[in-house]
Wavefront OBJ file of the C-alpha trace (Angstrom):
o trace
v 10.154 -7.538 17.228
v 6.286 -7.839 17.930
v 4.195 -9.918 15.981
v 2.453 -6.351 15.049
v 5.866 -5.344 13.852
v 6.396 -8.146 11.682
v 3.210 -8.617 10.264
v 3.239 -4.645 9.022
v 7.244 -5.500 7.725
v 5.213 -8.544 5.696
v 2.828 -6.681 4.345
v 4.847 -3.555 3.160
v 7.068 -6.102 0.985
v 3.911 -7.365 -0.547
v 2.730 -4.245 -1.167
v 5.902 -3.594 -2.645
v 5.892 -6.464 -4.857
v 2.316 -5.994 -6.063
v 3.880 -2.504 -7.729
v 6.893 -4.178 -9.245
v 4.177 -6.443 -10.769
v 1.625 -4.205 -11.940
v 4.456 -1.519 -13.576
v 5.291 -4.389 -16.083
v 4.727 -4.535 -19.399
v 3.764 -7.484 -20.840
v 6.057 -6.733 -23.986
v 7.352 -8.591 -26.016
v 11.540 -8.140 -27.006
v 13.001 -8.687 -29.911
v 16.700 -8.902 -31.569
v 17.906 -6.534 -34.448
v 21.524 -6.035 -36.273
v 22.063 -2.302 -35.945
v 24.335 0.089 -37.926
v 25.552 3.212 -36.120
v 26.218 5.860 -39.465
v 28.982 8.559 -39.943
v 26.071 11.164 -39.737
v 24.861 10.169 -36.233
v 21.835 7.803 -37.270
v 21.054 4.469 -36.491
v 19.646 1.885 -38.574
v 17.875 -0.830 -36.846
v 17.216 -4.143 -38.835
v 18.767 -7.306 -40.328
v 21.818 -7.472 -42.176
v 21.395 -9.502 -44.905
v 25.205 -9.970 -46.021
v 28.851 -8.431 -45.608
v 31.750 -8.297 -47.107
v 34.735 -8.729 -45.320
v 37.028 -7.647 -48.003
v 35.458 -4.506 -49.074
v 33.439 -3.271 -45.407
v 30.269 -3.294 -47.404
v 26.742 -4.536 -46.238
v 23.366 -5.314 -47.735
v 20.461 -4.250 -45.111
v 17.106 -4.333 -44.545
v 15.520 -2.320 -41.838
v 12.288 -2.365 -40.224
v 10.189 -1.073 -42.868
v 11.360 -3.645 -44.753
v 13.252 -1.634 -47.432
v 16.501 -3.532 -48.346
v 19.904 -1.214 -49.505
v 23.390 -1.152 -49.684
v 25.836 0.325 -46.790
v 29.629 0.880 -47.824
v 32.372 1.141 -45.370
v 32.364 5.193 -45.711
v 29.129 5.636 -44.494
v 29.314 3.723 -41.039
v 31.096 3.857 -38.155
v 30.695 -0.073 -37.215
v 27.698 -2.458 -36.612
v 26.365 -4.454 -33.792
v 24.363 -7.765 -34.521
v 21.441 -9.531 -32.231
v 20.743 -6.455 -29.997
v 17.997 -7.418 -27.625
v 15.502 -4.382 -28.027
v 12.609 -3.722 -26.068
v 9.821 -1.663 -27.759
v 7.570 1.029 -26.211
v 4.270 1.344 -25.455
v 1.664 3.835 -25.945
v -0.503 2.995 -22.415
v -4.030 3.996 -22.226
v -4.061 6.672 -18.987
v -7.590 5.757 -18.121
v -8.987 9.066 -16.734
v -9.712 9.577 -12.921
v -11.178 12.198 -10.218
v -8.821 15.529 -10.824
v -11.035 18.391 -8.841
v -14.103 16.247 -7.652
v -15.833 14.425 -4.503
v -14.076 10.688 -4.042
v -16.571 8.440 -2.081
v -14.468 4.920 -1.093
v -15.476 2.008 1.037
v -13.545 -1.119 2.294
v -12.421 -3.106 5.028
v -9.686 -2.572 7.348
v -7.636 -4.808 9.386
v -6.571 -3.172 12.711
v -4.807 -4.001 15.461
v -4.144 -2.497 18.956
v -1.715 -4.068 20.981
v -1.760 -2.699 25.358
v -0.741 -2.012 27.887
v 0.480 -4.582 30.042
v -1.529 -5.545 33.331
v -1.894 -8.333 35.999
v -3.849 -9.330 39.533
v -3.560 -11.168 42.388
v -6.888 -13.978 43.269
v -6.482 -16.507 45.791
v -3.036 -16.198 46.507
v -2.674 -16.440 42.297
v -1.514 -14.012 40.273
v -1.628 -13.592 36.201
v 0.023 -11.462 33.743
v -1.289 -10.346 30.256
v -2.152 -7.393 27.735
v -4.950 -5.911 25.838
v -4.612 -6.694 22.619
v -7.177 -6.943 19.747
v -7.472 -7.552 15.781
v -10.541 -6.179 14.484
v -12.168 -6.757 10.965
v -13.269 -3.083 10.651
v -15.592 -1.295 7.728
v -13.860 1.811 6.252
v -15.815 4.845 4.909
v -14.348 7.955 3.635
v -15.343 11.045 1.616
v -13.299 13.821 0.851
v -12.191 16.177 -1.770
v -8.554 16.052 -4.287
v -7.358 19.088 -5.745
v -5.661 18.947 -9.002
v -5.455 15.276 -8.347
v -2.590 15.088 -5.991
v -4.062 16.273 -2.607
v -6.809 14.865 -0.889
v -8.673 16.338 2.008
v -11.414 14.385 4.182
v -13.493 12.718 6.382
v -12.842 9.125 7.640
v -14.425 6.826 10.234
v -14.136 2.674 10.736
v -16.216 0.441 12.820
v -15.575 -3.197 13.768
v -17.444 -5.888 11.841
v -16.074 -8.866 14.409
v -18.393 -9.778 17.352
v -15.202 -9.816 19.495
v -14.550 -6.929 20.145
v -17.799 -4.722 20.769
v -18.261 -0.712 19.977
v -14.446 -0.255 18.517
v -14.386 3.226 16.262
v -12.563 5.644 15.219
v -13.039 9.014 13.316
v -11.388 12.019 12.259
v -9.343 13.408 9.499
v -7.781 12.015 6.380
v -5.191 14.217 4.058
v -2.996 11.868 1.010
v -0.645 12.898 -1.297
v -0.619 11.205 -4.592
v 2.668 10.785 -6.637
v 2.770 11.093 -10.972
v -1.236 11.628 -10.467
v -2.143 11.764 -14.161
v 1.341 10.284 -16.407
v 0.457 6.193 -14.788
v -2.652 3.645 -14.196
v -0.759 2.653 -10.940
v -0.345 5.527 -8.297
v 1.732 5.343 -5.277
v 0.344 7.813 -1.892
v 1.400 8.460 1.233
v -2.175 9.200 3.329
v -2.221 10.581 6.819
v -5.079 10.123 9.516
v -5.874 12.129 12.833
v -8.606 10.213 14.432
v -10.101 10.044 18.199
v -10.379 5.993 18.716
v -12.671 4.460 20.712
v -12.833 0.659 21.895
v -15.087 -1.246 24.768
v -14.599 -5.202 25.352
v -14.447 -7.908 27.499
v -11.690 -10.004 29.296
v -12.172 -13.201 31.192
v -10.409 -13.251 34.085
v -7.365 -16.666 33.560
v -8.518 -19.850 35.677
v -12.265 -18.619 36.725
v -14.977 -19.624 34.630
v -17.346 -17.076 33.803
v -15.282 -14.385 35.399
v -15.287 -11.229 33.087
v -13.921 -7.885 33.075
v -14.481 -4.608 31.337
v -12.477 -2.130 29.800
v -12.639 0.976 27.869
v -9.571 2.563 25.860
v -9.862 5.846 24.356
v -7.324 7.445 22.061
v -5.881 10.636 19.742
v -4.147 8.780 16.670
v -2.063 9.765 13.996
v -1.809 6.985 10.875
v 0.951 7.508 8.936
v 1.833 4.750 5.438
v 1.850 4.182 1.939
v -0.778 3.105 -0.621
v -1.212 2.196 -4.162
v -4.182 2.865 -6.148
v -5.014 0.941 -9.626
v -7.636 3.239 -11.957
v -9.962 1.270 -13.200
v -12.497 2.196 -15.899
v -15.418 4.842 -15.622
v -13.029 6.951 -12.746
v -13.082 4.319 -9.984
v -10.079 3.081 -7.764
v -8.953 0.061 -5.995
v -6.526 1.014 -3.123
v -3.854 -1.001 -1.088
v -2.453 1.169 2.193
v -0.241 -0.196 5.006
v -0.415 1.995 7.707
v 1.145 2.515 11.264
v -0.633 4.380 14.402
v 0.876 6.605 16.566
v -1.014 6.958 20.148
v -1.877 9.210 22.530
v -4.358 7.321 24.924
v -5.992 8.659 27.929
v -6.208 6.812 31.113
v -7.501 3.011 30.991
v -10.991 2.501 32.587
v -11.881 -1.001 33.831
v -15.785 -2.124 35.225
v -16.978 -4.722 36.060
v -13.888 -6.215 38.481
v -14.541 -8.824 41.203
v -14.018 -7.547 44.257
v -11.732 -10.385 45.197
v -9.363 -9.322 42.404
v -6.529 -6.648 42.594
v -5.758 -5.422 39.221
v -2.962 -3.580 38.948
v -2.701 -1.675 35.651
v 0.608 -0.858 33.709
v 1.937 2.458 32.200
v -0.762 3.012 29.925
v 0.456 3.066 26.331
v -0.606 1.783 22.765
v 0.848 0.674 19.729
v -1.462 0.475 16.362
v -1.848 -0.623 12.205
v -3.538 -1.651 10.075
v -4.194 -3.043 6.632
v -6.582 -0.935 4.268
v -8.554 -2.636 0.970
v -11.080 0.422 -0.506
v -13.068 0.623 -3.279
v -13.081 4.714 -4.748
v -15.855 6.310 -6.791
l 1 2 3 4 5 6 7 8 9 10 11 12 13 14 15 16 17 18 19 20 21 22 23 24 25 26 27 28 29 30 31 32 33 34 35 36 37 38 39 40 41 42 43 44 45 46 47 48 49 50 51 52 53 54 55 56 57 58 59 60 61 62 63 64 65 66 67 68 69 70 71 72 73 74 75 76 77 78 79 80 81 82 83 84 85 86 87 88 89 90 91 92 93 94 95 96 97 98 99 100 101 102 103 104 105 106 107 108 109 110 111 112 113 114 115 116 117 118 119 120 121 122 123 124 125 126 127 128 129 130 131 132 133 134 135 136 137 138 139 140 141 142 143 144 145 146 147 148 149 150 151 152 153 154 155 156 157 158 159 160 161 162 163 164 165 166 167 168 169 170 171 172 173 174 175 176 177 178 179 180 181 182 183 184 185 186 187 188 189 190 191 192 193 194 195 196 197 198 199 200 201 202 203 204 205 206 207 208 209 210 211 212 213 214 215 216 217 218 219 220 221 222 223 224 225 226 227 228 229 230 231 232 233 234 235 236 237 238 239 240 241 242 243 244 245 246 247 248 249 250 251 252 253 254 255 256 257 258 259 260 261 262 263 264 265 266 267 268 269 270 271 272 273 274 275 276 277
């Protein structure tokens, strides 16, 4: 497995784990005695005394009432019961039918394809592959708060790699939209990518190369969103890139070179952080 691979397995599981995380309550359990009655109640509280002899109890329950239980009204009794109570959650309200403007950062990475050449009887062997810190905008529109349909585009912020974009489409489906303050969502991109750089050429100094990959991508992940107050959003997405790239263009190659290109392919993710208003 690539390091690509692995780092998108990482991140997954830590997306993963932030949800487990943010889904608990911080609740507090506590133990009761509680009666199970002939007539199909329950009464939870603590039972103050029994007798053995007769199959009588004296109880008090919750409300702090205390009574008397004989042995005809029950069916039987369990003491110490670990119970954990519910909570009424505030659903803090969010964008149902409106505009959603969100910016963040990406990390991306492009990995290919493989190439080498032949200089002074030499030869090398490497691959394009680049990481760029990339700003994310996006605007689009949700309907009924599940389905979102926009506009997306990301630029790199890294001096490395010079004139890397990408634009195009962005659709996501949100999961229990309106019943939680932590969403799950699957988004999906389709986005022409463009990316220009440099390579120095191994073992001669100041020996550069350029290159220009173009591409159709399809993103496909999984995000989660935390509403904040006044309608706004902080999202999480891991996402994978599916390429179609067109044919590699290199400038700039010393003559004495011979570069020799292979099959042309590309394999993509990234990381997503984004701020929603």
């Amino acid at each position: 497995m690539n390091t690509l691979g692995r780092t998108l397995i990482f991140l997954i599981f830590f997306l993963l784990n932030v949800l487990a995380f943010a889904q608990q309550d911080s609740i507090e359990s506590k133990s009761y005695d509680i009666i199970y009655m002939k007539s199909g109640a329950t009464l939870k509280g603590d039972i103050l005394s029994f007798n053995e002899k007769e199959g009588s109890l004296v109880f008090r329950d919750i409300d702090n009432r205390v009574y008397s239980v004989s042995k005809e009204e029950y069916l039987y009794f369990k003491e110490n019961i670990l119970v954990i109570p519910s909570k009424e959650k505030e659903i803090r309200p969010r964008k149902y039918n409106d505009i959603l403007y969100s910016v963040g950062f990406s990390w991306t990475s492009l990995s290919g394809p493989d190439y080498y050449y032949e200089i002074d009887n030499g030869t090398s062997s490497s691959n394009f592959s680049v990481t760029p810190i990339c700003a994310k905008l996006a605007v689009g529109k949700i309907n009924k708060g599940e389905h979102y349909y926009g506009l997306t585009t990301e630029f790199a912020l890294t001096s490395g790699v010079k004139n890397y974009v990408n634009v195009g489409l962005r659709y996501a489906y949100t999961f229990t939209a309106d019943q939680k303050n932590v969403q799950i969502y699957i988004p999906a991109e389709l986005k022409y990518h463009n990316l220009n750089s440099s390579v120095g050429l191994y073992n001669i100094e100041n020996e550069f190369f350029n290159y220009r990959i173009q591409s159709v991508g399809l993103n496909l992940g999984t995000g989660i969103s935390f509403i904040r107050d006044h309608e706004r959003a902080i999202s999480l997405e891991v996402m994978l890139t599916k390429h179609v790239p067109q044919p590699l263009q290199i400038s700039n190659m010393p003559e004495r070179v011979i570069f020799k290109p292979g099959e042309m392919r590309l394999i993509g993710g990234a990381f997503v952080l984004l701020y929603s208003i």
